[in-house]
Backbone as XML, in Angstrom:
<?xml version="1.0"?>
<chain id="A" units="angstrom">
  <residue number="1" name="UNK">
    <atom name="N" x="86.300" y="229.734" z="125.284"/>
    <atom name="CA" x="85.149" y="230.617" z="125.344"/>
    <atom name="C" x="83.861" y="229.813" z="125.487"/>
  </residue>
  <residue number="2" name="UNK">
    <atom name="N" x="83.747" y="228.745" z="124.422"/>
    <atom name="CA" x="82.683" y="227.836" z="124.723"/>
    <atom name="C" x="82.469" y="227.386" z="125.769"/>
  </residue>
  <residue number="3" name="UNK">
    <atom name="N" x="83.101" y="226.685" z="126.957"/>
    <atom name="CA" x="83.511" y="226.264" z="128.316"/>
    <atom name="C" x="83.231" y="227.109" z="129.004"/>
  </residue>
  <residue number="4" name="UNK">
    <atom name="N" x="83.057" y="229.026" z="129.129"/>
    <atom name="CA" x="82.785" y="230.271" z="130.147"/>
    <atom name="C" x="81.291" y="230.090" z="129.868"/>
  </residue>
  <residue number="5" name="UNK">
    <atom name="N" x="80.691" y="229.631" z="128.838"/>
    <atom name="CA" x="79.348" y="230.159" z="128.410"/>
    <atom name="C" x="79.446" y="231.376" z="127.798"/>
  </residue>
  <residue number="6" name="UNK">
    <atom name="N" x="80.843" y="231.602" z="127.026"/>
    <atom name="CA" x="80.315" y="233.451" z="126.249"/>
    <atom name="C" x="80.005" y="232.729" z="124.613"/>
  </residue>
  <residue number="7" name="UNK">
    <atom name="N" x="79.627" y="231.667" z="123.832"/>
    <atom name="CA" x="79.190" y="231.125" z="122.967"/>
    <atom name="C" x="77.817" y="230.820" z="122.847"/>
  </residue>
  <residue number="8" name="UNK">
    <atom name="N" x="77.163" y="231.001" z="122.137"/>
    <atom name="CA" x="75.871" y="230.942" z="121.793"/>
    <atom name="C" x="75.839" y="230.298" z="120.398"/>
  </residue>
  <residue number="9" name="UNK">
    <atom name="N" x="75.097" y="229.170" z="119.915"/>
    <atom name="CA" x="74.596" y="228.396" z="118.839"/>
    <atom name="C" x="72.971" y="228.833" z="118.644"/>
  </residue>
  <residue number="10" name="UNK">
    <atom name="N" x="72.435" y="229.264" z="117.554"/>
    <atom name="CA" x="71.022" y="230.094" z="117.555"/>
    <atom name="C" x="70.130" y="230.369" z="118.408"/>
  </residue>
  <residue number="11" name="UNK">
    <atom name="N" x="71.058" y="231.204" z="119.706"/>
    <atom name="CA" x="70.505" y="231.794" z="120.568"/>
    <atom name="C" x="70.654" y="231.194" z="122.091"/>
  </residue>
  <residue number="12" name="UNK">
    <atom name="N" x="71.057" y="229.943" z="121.719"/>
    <atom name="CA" x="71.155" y="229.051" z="123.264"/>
    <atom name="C" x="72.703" y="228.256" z="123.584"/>
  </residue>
  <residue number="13" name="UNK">
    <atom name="N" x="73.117" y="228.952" z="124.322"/>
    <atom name="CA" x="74.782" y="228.363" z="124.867"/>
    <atom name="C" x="75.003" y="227.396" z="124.398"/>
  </residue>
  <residue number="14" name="UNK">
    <atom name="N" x="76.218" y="227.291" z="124.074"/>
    <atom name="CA" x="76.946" y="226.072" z="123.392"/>
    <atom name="C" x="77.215" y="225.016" z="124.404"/>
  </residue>
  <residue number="15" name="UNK">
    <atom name="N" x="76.901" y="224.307" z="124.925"/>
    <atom name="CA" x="77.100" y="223.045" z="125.894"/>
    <atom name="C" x="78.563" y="222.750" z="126.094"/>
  </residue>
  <residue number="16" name="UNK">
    <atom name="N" x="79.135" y="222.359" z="124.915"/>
    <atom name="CA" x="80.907" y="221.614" z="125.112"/>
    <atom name="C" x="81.136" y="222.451" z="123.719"/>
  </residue>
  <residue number="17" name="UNK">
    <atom name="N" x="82.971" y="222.370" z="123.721"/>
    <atom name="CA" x="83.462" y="223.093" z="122.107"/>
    <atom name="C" x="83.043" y="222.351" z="121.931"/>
  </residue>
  <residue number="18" name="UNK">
    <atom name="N" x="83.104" y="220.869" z="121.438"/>
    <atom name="CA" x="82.689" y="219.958" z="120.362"/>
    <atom name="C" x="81.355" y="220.168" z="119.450"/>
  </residue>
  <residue number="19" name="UNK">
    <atom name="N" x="80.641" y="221.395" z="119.849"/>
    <atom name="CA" x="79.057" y="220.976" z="119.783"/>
    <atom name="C" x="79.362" y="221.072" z="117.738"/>
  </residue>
  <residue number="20" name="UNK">
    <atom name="N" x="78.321" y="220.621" z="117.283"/>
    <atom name="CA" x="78.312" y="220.227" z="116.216"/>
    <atom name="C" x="77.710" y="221.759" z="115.540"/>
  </residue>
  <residue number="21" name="UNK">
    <atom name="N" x="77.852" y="222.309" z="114.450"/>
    <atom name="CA" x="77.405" y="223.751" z="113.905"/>
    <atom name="C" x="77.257" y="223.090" z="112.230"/>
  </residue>
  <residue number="22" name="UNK">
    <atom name="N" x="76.046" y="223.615" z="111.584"/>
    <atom name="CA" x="75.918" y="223.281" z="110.322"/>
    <atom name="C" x="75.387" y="224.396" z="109.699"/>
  </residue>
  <residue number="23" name="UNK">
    <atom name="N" x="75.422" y="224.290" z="108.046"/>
    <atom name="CA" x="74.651" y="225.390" z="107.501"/>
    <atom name="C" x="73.298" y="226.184" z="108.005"/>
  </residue>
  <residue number="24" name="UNK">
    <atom name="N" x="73.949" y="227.714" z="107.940"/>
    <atom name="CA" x="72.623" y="228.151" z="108.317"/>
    <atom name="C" x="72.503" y="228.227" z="109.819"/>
  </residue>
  <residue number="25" name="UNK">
    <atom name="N" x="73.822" y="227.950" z="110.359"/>
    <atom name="CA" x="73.157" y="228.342" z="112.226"/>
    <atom name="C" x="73.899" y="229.793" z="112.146"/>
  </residue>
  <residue number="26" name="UNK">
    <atom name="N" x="73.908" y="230.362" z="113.748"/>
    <atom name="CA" x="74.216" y="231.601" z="114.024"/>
    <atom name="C" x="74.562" y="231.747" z="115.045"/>
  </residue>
  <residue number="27" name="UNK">
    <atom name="N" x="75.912" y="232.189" z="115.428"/>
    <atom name="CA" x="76.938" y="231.878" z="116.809"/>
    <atom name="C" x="76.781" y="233.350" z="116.624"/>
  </residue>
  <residue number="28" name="UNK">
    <atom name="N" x="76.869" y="233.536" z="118.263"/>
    <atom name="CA" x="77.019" y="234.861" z="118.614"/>
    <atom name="C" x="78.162" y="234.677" z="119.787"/>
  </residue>
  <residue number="29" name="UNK">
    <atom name="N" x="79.269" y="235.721" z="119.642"/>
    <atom name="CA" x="80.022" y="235.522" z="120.725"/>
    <atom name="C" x="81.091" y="236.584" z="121.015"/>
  </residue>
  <residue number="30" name="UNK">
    <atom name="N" x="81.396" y="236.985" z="121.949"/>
    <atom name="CA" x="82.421" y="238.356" z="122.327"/>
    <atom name="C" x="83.972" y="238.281" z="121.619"/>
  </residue>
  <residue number="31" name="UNK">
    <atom name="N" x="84.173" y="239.468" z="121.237"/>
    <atom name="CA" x="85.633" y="239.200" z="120.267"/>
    <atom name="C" x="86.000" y="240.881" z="120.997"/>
  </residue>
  <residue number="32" name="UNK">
    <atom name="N" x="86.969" y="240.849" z="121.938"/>
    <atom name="CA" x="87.584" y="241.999" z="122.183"/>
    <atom name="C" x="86.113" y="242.802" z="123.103"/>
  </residue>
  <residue number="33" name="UNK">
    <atom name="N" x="86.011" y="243.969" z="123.203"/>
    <atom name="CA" x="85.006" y="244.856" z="123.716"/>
    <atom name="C" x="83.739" y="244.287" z="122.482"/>
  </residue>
  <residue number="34" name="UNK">
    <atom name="N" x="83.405" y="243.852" z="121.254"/>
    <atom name="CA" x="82.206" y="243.738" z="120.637"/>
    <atom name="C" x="81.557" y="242.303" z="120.735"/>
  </residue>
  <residue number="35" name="UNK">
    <atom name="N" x="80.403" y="242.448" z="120.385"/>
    <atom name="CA" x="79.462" y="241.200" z="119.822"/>
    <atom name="C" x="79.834" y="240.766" z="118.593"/>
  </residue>
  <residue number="36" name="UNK">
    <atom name="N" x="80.077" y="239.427" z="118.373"/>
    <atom name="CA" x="79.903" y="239.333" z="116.907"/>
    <atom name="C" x="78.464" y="238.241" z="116.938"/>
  </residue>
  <residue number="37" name="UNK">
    <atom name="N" x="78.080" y="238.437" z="115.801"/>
    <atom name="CA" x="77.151" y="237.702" z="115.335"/>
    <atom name="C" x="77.366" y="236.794" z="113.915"/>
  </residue>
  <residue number="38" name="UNK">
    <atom name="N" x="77.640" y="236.404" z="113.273"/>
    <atom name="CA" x="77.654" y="235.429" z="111.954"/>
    <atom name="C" x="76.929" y="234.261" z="111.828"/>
  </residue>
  <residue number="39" name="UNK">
    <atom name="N" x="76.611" y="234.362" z="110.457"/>
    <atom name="CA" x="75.552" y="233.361" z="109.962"/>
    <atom name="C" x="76.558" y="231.865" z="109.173"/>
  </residue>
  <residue number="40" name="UNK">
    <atom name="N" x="76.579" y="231.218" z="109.630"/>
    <atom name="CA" x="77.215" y="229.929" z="108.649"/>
    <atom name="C" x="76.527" y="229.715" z="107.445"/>
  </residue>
  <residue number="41" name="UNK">
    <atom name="N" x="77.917" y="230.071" z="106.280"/>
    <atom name="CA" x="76.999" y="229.945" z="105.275"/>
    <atom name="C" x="77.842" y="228.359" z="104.207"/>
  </residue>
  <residue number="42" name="UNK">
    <atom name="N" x="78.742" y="227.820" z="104.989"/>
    <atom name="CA" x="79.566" y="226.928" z="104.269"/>
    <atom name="C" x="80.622" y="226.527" z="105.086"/>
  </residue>
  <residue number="43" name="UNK">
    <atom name="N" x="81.194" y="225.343" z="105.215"/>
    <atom name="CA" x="81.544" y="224.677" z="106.135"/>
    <atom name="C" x="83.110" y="224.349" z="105.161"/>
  </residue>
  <residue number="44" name="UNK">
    <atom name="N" x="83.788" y="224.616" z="105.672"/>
    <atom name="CA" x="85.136" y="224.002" z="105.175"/>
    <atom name="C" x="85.788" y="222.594" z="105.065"/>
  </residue>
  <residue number="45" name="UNK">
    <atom name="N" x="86.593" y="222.356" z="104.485"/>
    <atom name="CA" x="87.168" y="221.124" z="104.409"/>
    <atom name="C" x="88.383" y="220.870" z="104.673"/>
  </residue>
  <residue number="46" name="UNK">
    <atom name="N" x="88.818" y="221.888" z="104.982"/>
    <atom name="CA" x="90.597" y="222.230" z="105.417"/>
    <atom name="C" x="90.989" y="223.506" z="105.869"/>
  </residue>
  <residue number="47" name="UNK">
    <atom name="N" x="91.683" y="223.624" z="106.710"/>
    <atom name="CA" x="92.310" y="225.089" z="107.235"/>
    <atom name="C" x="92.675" y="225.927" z="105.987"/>
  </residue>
  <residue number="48" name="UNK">
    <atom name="N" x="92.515" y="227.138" z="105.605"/>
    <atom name="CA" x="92.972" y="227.683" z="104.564"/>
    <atom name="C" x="93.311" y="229.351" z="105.390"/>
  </residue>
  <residue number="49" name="UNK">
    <atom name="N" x="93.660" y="229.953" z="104.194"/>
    <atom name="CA" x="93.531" y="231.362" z="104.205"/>
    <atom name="C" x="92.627" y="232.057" z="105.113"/>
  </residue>
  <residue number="50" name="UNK">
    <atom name="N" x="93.231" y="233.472" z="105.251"/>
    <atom name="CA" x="91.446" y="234.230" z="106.149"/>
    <atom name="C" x="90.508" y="234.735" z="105.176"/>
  </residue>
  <residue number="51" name="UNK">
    <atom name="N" x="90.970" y="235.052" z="104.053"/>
    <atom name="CA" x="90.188" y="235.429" z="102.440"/>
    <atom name="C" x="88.911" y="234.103" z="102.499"/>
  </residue>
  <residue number="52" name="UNK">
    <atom name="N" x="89.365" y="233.097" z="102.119"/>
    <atom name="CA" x="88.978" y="231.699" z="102.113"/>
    <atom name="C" x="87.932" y="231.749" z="102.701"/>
  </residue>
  <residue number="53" name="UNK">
    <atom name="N" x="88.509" y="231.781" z="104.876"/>
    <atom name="CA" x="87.272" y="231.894" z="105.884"/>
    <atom name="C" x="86.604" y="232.720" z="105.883"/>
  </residue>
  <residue number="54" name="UNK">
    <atom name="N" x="86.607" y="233.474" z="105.348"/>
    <atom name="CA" x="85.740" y="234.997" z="105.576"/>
    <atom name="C" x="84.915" y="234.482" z="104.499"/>
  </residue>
  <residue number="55" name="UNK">
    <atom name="N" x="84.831" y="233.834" z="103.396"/>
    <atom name="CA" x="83.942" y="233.517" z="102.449"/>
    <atom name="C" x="82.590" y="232.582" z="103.324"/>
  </residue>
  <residue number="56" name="UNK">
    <atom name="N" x="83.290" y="232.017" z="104.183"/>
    <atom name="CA" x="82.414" y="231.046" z="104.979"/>
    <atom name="C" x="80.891" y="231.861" z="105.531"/>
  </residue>
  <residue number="57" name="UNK">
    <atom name="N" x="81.102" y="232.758" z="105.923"/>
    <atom name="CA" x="80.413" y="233.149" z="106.989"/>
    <atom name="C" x="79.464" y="234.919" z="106.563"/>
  </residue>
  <residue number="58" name="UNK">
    <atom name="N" x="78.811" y="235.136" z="107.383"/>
    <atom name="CA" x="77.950" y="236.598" z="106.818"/>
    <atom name="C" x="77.869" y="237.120" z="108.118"/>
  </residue>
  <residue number="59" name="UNK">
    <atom name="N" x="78.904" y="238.373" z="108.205"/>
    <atom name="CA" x="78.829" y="239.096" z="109.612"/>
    <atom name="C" x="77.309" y="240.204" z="109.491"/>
  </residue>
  <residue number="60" name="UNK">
    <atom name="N" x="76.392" y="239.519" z="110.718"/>
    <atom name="CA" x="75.517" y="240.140" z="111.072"/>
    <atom name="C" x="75.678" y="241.452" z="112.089"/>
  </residue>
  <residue number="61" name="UNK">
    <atom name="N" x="76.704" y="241.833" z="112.963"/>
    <atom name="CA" x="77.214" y="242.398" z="113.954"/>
    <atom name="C" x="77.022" y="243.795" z="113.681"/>
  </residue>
  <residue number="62" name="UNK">
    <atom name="N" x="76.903" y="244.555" z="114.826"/>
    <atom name="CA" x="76.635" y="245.800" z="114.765"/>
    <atom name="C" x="77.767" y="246.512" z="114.641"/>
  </residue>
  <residue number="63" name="UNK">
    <atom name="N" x="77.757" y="247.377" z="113.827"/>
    <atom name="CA" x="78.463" y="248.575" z="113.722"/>
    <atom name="C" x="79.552" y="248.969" z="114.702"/>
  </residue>
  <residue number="64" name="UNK">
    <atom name="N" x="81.073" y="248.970" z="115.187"/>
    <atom name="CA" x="81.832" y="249.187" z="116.052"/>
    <atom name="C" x="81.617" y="250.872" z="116.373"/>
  </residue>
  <residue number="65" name="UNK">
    <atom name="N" x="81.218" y="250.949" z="117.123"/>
    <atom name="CA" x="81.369" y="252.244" z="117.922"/>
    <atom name="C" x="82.855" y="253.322" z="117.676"/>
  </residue>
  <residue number="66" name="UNK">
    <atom name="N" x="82.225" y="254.375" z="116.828"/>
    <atom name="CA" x="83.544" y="254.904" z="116.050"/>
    <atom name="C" x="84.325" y="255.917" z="117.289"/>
  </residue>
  <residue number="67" name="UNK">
    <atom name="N" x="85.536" y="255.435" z="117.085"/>
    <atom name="CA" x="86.570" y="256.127" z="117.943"/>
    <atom name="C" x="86.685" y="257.775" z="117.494"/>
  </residue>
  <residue number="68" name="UNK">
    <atom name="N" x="86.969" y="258.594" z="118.724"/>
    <atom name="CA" x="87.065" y="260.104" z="118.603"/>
    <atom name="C" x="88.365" y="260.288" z="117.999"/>
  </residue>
  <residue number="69" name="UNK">
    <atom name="N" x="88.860" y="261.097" z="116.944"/>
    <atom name="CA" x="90.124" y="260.987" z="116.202"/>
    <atom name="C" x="91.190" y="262.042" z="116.753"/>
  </residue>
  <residue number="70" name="UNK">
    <atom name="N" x="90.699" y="263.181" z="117.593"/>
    <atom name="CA" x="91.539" y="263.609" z="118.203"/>
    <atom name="C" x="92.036" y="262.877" z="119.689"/>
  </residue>
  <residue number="71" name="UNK">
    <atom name="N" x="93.120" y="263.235" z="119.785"/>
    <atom name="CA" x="93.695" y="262.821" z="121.347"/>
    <atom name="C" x="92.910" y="263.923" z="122.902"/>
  </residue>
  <residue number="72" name="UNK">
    <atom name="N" x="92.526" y="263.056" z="124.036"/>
    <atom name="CA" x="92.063" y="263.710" z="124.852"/>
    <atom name="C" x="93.211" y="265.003" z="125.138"/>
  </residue>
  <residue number="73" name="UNK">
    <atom name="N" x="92.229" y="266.147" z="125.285"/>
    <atom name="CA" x="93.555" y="267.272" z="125.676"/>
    <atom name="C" x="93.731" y="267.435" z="127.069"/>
  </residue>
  <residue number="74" name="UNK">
    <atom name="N" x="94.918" y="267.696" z="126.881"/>
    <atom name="CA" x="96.233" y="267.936" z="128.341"/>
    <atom name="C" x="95.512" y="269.112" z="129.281"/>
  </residue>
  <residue number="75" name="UNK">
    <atom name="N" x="95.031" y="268.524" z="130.419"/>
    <atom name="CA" x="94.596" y="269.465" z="131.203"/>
    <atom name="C" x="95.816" y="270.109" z="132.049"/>
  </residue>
  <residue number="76" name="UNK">
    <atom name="N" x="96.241" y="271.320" z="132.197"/>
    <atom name="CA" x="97.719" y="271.795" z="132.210"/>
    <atom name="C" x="98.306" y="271.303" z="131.450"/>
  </residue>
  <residue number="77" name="UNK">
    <atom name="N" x="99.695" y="272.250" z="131.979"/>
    <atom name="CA" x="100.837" y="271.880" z="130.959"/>
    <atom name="C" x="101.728" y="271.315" z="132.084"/>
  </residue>
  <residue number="78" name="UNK">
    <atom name="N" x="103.331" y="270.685" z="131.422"/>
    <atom name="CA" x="103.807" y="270.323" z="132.163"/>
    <atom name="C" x="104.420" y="271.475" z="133.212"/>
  </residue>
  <residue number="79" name="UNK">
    <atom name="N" x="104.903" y="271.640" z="134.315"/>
    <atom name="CA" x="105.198" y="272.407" z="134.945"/>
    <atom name="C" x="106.807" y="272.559" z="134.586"/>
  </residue>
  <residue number="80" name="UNK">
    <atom name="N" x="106.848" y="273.775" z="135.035"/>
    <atom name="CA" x="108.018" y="274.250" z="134.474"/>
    <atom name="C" x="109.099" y="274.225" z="136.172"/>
  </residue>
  <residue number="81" name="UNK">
    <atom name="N" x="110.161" y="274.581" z="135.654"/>
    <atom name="CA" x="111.431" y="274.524" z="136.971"/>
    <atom name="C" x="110.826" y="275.124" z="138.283"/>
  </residue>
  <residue number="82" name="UNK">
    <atom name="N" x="110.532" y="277.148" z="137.846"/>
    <atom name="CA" x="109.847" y="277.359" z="139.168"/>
    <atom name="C" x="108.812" y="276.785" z="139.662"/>
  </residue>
  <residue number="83" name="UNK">
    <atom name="N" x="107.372" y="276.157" z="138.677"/>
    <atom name="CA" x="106.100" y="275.743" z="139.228"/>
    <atom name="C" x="106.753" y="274.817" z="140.760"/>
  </residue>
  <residue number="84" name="UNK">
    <atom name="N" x="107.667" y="273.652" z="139.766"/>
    <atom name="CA" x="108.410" y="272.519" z="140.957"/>
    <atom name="C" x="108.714" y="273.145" z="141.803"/>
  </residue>
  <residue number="85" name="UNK">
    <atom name="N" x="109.398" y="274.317" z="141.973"/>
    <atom name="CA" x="110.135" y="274.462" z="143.653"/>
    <atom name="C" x="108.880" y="275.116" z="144.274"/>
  </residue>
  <residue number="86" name="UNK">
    <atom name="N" x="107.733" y="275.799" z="143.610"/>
    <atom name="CA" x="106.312" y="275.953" z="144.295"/>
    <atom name="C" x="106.036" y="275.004" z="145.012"/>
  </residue>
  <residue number="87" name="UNK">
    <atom name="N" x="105.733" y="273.511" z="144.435"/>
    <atom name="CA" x="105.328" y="272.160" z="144.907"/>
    <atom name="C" x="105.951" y="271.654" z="145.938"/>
  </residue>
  <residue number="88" name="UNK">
    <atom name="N" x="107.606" y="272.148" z="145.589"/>
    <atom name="CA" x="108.181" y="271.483" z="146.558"/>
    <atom name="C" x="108.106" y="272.064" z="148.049"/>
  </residue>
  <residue number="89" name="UNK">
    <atom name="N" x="108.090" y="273.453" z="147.727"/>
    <atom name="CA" x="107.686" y="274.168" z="149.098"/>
    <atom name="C" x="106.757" y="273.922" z="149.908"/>
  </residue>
  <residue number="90" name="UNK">
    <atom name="N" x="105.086" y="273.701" z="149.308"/>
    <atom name="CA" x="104.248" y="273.360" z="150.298"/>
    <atom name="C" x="104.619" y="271.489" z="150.796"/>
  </residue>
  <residue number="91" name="UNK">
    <atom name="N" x="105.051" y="271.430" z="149.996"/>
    <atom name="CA" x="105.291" y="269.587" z="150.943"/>
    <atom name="C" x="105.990" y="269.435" z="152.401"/>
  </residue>
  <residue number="92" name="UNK">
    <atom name="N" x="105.500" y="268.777" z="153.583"/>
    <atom name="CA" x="105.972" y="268.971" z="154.528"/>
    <atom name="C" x="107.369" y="268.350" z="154.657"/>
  </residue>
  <residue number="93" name="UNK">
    <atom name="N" x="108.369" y="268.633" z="155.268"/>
    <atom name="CA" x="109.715" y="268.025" z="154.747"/>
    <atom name="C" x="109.457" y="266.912" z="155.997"/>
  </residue>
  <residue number="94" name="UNK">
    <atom name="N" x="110.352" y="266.063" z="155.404"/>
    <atom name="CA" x="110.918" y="264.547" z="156.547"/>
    <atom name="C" x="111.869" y="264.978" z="157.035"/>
  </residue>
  <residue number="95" name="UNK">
    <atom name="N" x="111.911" y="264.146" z="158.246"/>
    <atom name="CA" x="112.772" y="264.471" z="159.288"/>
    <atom name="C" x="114.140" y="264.210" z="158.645"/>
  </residue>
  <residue number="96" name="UNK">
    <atom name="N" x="114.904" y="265.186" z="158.832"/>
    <atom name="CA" x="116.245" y="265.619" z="158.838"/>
    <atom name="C" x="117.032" y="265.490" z="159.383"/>
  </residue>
</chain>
């Protein structure tokens, strides 16, 4: 991601992954369809847990755009035996 340019270090693209991040900066960067934003608030010393990492950091990010909880509705229904031989009638037949 760092390498496309979708990484940002307090506001200005991250150059190479390597770039160096310390207390107190603020990466902004695309995760799925959202923005995230987080503040570094503590730097680790070893791979741990996600409990652990999540202690690291302070999500600034906006609010995910709440999903509609019903399912889009079925415009018609499925067609039934006669609808099909309707359909099938207006179709022009292939040569025979």
């Amino acid at each position: 991601m760092v390498g496309a340019g979708h990484v940002r270090v307090n506001g200005e693209k991250a150059s190479k992954p390597a770039a160096q991040i310390k207390v107190g900066d603020t990466l902004t960067f695309s995760q799925g369809t959202r923005v995230r934003i987080v503040k570094i608030l503590a730097l680790a010393t070893r791979r741990g847990p996600a409990p652990e990492a999540q202690g690291l950091y302070e999500d600034h990010s906006p609010a995910p755009i709440p999903k509609p909880d019903a399912p889009p509705e079925r415009i018609g229904g499925r067609p039934t035996g006669k609808d099909r031989r309707k359909i099938d009638a207006l179709r022009p037949r292939a040569l025979e």
